[in-house]
C-alpha positions as CSV (number, residue, x, y, z in Angstrom):
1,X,-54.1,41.4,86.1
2,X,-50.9,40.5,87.9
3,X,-49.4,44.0,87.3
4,X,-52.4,45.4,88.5
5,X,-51.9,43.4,91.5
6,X,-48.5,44.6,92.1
7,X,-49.3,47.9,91.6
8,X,-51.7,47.7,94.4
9,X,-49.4,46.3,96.3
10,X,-46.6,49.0,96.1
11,X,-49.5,51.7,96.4
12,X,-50.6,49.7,99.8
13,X,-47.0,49.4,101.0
14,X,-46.2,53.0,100.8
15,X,-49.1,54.3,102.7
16,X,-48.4,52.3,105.4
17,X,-45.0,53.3,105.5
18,X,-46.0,57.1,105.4
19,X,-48.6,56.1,107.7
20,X,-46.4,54.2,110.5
21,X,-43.9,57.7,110.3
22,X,-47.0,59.9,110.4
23,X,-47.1,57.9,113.9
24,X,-44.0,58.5,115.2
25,X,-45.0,62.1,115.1
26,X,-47.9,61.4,117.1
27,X,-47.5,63.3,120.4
28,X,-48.3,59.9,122.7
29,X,-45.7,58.2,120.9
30,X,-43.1,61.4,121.3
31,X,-44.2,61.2,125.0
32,X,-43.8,57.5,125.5
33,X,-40.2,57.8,123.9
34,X,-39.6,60.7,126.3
35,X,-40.5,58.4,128.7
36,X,-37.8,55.8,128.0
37,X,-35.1,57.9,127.5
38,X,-35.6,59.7,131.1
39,X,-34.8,56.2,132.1
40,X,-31.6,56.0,130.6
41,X,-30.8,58.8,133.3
42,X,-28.4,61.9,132.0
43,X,-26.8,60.7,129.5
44,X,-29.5,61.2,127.6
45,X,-30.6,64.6,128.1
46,X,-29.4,65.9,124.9
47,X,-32.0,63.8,123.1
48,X,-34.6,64.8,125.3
49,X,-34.0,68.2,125.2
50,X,-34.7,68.2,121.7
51,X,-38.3,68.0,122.0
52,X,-38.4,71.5,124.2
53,X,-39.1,73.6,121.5
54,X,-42.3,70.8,120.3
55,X,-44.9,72.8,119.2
56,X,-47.5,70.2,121.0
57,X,-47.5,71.6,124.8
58,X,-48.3,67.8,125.9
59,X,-44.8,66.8,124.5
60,X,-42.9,69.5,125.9
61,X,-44.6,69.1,129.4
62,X,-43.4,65.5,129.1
63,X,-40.4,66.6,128.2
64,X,-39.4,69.0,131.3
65,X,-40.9,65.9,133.3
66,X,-38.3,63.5,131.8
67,X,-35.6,66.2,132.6
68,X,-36.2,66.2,135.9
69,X,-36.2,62.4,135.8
70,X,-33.2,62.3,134.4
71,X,-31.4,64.2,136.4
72,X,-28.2,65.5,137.0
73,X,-26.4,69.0,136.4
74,X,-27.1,68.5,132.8
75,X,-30.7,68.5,132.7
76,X,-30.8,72.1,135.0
77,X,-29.2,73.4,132.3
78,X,-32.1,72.3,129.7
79,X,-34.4,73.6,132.1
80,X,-33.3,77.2,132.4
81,X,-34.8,77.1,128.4
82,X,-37.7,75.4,129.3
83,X,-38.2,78.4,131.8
84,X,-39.0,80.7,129.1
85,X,-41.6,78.7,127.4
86,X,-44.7,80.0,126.2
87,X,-47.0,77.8,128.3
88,X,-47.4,78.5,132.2
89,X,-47.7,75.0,132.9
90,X,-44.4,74.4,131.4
91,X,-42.7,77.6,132.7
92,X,-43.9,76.0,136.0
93,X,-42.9,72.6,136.4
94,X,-39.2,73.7,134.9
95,X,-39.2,76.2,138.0
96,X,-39.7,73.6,140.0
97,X,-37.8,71.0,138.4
98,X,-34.3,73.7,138.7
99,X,-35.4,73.5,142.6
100,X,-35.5,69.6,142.7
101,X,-31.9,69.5,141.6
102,X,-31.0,71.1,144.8
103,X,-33.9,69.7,146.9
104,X,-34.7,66.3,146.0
105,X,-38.4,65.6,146.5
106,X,-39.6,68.7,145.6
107,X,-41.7,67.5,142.8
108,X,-43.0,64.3,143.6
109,X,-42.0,61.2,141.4
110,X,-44.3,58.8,140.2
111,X,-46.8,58.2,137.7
112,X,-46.8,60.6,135.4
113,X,-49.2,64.1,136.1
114,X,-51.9,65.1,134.0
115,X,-51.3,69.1,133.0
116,X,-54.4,69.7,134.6
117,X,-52.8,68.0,137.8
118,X,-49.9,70.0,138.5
119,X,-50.4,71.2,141.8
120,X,-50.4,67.4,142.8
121,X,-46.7,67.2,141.5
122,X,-45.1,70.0,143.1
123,X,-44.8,70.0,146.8
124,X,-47.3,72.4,148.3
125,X,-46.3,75.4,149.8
126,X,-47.5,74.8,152.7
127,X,-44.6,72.3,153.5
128,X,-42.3,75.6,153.5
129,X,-39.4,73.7,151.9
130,X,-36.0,74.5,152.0
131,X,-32.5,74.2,150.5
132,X,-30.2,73.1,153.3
133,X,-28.2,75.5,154.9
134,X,-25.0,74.0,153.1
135,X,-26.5,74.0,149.7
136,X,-26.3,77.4,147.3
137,X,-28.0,77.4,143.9
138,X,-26.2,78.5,141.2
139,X,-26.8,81.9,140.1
140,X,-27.9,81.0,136.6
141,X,-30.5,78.8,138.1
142,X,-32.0,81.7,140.2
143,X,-32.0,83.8,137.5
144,X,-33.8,81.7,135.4
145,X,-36.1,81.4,138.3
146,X,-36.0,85.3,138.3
147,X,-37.3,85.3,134.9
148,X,-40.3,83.4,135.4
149,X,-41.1,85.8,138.0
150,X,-41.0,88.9,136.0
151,X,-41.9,87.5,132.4
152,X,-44.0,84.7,133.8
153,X,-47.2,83.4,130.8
154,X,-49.4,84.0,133.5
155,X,-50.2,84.9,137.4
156,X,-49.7,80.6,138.5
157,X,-46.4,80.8,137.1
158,X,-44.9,83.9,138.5
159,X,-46.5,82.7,141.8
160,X,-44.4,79.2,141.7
161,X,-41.3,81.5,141.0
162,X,-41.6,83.5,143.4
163,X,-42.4,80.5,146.0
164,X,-39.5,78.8,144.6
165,X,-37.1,81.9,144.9
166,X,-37.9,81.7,148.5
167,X,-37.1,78.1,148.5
168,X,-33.7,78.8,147.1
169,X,-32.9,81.5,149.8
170,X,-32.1,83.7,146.9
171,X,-31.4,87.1,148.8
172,X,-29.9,88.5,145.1
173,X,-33.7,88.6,143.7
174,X,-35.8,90.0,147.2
175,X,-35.8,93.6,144.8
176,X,-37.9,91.7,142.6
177,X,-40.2,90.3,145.0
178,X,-40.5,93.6,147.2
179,X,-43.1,94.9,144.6
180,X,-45.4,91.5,145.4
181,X,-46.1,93.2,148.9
182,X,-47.7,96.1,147.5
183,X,-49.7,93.8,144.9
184,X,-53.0,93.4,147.2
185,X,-52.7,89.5,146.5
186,X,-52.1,87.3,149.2
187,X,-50.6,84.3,148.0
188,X,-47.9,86.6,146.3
189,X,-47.6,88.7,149.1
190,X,-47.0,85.7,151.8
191,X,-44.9,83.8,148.8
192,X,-42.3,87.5,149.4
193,X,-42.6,87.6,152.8
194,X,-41.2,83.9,152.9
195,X,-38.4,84.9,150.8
196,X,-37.7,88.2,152.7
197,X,-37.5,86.3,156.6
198,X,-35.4,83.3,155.1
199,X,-33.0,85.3,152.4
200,X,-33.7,88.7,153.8
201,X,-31.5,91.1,156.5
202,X,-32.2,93.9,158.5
203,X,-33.1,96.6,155.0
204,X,-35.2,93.5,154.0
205,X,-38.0,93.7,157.0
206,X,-37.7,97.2,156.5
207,X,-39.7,96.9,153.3
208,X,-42.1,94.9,155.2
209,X,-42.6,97.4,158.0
210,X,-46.0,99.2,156.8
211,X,-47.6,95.3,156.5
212,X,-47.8,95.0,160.6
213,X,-51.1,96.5,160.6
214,X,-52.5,94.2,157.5
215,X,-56.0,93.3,157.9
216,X,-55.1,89.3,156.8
217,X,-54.2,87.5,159.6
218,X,-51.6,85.6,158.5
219,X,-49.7,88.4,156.0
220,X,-49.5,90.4,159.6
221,X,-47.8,87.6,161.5
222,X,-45.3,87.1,158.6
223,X,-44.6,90.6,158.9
224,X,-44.1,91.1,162.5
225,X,-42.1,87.8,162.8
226,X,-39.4,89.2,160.3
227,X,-39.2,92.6,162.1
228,X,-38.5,90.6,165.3
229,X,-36.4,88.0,163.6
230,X,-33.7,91.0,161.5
231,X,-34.4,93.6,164.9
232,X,-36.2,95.9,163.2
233,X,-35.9,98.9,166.0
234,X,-37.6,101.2,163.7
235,X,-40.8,99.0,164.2
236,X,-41.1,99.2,167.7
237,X,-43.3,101.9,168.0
238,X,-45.8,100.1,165.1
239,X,-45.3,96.8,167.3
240,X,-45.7,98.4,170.6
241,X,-49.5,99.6,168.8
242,X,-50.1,96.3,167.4
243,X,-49.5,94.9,171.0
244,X,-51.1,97.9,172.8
245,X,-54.6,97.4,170.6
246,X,-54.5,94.1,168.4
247,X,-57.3,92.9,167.1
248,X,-56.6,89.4,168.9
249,X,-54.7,87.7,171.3
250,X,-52.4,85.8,168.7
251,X,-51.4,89.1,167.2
252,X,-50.7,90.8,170.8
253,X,-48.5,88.2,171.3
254,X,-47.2,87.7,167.9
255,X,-46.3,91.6,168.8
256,X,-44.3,91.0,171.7
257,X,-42.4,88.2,170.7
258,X,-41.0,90.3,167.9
259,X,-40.2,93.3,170.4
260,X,-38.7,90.6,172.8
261,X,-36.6,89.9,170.3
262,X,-35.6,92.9,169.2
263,X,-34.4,93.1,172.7
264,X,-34.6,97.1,173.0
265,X,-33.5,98.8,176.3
266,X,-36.5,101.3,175.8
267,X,-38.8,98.2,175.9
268,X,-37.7,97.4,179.1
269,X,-40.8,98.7,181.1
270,X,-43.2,96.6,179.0
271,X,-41.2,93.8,179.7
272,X,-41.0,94.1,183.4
273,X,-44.7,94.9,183.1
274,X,-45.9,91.5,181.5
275,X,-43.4,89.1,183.2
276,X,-46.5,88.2,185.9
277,X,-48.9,88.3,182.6
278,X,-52.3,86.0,182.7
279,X,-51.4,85.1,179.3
280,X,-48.4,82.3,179.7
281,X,-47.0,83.2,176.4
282,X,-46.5,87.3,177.4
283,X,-45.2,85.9,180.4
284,X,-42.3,83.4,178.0
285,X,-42.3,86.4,175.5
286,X,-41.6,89.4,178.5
287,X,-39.0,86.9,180.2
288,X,-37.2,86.4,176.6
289,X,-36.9,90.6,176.6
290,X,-35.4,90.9,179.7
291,X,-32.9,88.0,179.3
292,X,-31.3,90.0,175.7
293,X,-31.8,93.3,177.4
294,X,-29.3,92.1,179.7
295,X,-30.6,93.8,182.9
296,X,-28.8,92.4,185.6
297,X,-31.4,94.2,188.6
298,X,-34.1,92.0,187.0
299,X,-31.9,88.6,187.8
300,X,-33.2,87.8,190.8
301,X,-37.1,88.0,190.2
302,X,-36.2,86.0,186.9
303,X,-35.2,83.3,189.4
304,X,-38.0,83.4,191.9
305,X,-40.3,83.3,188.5
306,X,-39.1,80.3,187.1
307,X,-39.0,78.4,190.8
308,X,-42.5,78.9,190.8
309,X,-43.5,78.6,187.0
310,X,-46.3,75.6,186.2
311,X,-46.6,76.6,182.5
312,X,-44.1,74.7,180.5
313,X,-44.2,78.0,177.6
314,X,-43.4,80.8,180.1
315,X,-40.9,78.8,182.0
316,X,-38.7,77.9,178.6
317,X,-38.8,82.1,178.1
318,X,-37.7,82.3,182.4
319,X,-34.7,79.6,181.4
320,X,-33.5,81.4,178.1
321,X,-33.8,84.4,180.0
322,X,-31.3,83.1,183.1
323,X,-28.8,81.4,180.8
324,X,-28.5,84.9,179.1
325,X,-27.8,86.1,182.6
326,X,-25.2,83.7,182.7
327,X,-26.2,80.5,184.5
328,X,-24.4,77.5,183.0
329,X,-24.1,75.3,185.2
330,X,-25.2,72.0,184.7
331,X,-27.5,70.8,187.7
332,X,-30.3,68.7,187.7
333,X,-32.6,71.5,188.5
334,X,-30.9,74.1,186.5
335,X,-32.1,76.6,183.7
336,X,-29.8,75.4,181.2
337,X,-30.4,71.5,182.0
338,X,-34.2,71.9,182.0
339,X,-33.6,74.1,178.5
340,X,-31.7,70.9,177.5
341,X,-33.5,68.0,178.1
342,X,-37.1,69.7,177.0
343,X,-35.3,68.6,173.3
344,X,-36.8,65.4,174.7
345,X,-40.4,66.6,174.1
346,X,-42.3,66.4,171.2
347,X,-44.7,69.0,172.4
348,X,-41.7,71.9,173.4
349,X,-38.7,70.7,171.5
350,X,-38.9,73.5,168.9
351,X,-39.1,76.4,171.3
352,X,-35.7,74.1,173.4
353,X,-33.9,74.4,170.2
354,X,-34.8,77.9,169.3
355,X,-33.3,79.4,172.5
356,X,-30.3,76.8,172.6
357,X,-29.7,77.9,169.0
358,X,-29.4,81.7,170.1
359,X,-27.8,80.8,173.4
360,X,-25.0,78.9,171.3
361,X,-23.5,82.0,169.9
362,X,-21.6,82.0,172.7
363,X,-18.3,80.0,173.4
364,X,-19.1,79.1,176.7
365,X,-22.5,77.9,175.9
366,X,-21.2,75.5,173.8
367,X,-18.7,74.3,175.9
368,X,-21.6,72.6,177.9
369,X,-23.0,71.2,174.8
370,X,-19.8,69.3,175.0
371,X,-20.0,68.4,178.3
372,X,-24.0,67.0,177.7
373,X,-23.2,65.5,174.8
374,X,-21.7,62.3,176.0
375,X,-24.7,61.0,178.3
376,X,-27.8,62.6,176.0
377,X,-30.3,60.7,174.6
378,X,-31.1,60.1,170.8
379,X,-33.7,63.6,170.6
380,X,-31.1,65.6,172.5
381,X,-28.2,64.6,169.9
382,X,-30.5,65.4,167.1
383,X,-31.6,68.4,168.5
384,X,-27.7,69.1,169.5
385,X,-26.8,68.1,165.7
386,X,-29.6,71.2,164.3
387,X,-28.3,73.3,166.4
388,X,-24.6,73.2,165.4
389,X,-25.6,72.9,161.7
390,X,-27.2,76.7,162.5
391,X,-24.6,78.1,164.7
392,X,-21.2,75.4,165.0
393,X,-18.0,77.2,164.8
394,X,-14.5,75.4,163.8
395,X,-14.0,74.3,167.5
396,X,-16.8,72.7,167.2
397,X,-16.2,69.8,164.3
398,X,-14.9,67.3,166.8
399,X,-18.5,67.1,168.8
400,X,-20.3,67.4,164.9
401,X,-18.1,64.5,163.4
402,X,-19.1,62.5,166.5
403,X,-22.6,62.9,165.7
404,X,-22.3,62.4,162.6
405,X,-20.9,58.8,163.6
406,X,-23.5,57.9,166.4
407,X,-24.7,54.6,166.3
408,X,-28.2,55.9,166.0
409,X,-29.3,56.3,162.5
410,X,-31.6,59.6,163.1
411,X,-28.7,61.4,165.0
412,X,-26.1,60.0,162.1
413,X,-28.2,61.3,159.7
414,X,-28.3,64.8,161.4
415,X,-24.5,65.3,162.5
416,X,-23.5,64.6,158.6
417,X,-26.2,67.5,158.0
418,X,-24.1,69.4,160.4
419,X,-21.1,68.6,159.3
420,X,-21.6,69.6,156.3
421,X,-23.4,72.8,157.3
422,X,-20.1,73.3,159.3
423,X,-17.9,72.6,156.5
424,X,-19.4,75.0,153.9
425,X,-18.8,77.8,156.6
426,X,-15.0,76.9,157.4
427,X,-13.5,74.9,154.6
């Protein structure tokens, strides 16, 4: 009876043995261990990257999740393989993993997402995020992105590719994302368009040329902004229709911003014709065009318009327009000091820093940044600090590395932005 007993006893003993390693097979058991290794930070990425080729899609979700956790260069390079997983969720959150690396915040920490909840993980794209100016992904990194894009398991993940490529400012894959604009899908088509007006050039808005007569709304505004923004002159006669008959006001004037920009001679007569415009924004937009035409018979009624100006928009368009013309002088009243201190409002501050941006291409303009920068307040440092990170040249480190020391946090924060910016241009 006792060796029956003992018998049992072995026979019980080694199927609960079997069954406690049956366990550790379980995919909530591989996922919690996932868990605590991402919190042993990069050094252990080699273990977890032993679980990408899991064939439970829960575990090797978890495991590009714990990747990205994890951090460092290391786990970017686990993530290129997790790119060309068969499962779009995974091919997805590994896209946008590679772009937390270089973006921090990209995919939202935190508990951990359901597979069905991935779009609550990844930052919209909406937000419009982007690498700083200072930051270059590797070109391993895009490809892998690249891959997704072409090879992608299915339409979601091609679509976070190509929204990510964008993202990255990759300018070596906009041939791969041309073909989206002919695709008749809008989220795909807008995703390019991104990519093309912050990676693209002057050929690049080319390819977008025959979309500035698109029935959606927003895919046309895309499209004429990058023709203005890469002076498209071959578009000017499409704009000059678009402007001539939109279908609205916002795409009339979406129409003549770009051909302001473009900044044509042959446009002059449109712009002359619209600087007394109804509509305040023609009347910013017109004065904008005659300021890079460079028309120096149009001066004077430049400066009786913007004595007279009430609307805030068209006199920010009168101001660019007169500090084109060359009025730098610093007065109280003065073109360039009203450009200037509007960095103080929250309402106007981004058009401010747009002109002073394209103004500060010019030495002499930033010589009176320098001059300003002494007495302005905390908005007009930041705003100062963006607009050096764009456009600073070498002369210009001095005024950054002051920033970049200000006893303001925000405007701290911002020169070291700049400085950086500055430092990846002229090392």
């Amino acid at each position: 009876m006792s060796k029956l007993n003992l018998l049992a006893k072995i026979a019980f003993s080694v199927l609960l043995t079997l069954g406690q390693l049956g366990g550790q097979d379980r995919p909530k058991d591989k996922i919690k261990n996932l868990e605590a290794l991402a919190k042993q930070g990069k050094g252990a990425v080699p273990s977890i990257a032993a679980y990408q080729r899991d064939p439970d899609l829960s575990v090797r979700y978890a495991t590009v999740e714990a990747l990205i956790d994890a951090g460092g260069v290391e786990s970017v390079d686990a993530l290129r393989v997790s790119c060309q997983d068969g499962a779009a969720e995974v091919q997805r959150l590994a896209v946008a993993g590679i772009v937390n690396f270089y973006r921090p915040g990209y995919v939202r920490k935190g508990v951990r997402a359901r597979i069905t909840a991935i779009n609550e993980k990844i930052t919209g794209s909406s937000n419009e995020p982007l690498l700083d100016p200072y930051v270059t992904a590797r070109a391993e990194d895009i490809e892998a992105v690249r891959g997704v894009l072409l090879k992608g398991s299915n339409r979601a993940a091609k679509l976070q590719a190509a929204q990510a490529l964008g993202t990255m400012r990759a300018k070596s894959a906009l041939p791969d994302l041309y073909p989206l604009l002919q695709s008749k899908d809008d989220p795909m088509m807008l995703a390019a368009l991104r990519a093309i007006e912050v990676a693209g050039d002057k050929a690049a808005a080319a390819e977008t040329q025959f979309l500035l007569r698109d029935l959606n709304d927003r895919i046309q505004a895309r499209a004429i902004s990058i023709n203005g923004i890469f002076r498209n002159e071959a578009a000017l006669p499409d704009l000059a229709e678009v402007f001539a008959r939109g279908r609205s006001p916002q795409s009339r004037a979406a129409a003549l911003e770009a051909i302001a920009m473009i900044g044509s001679a042959e446009s002059m007569g449109l712009f002359e014709q619209n600087l007394e415009n109804r509509d305040d924004r023609l009347r910013g937009y017109a004065a904008e065009g005659v300021g890079r035409v460079g028309n120096p018979n149009s001066k004077a009624k430049l400066e009786e318009l913007f004595k007279a100006e009430s609307s805030q928009r068209a006199r920010l368009g009168q101001a660019f327009a007169l500090v084109r013309f060359g009025q730098l002088d610093g007065g109280e009243f003065s073109p360039m000091t009203y450009l200037f201190n509007t960095l103080n409002s929250a309402a106007w501050n981004g058009f401010a820093e747009g002109y002073l941006r394209e103004l500060a291409r010019e030495d002499r303009v930033r010589a009176v940044f320098k001059e300003k920068a002494p007495t302005a307040t905390r908005s007009e440092k930041i705003g100062l600090a963006r607009i050096l990170a764009a456009e600073g040249q070498a002369s210009d480190r001095e005024l950054v590395d002051a920033l970049a020391h200000d006893r303001e946090a925000a405007v701290a924060e911002e020169g070291i932005k700049a400085a950086r910016a500055l430092g990846a241009r002229f090392p």
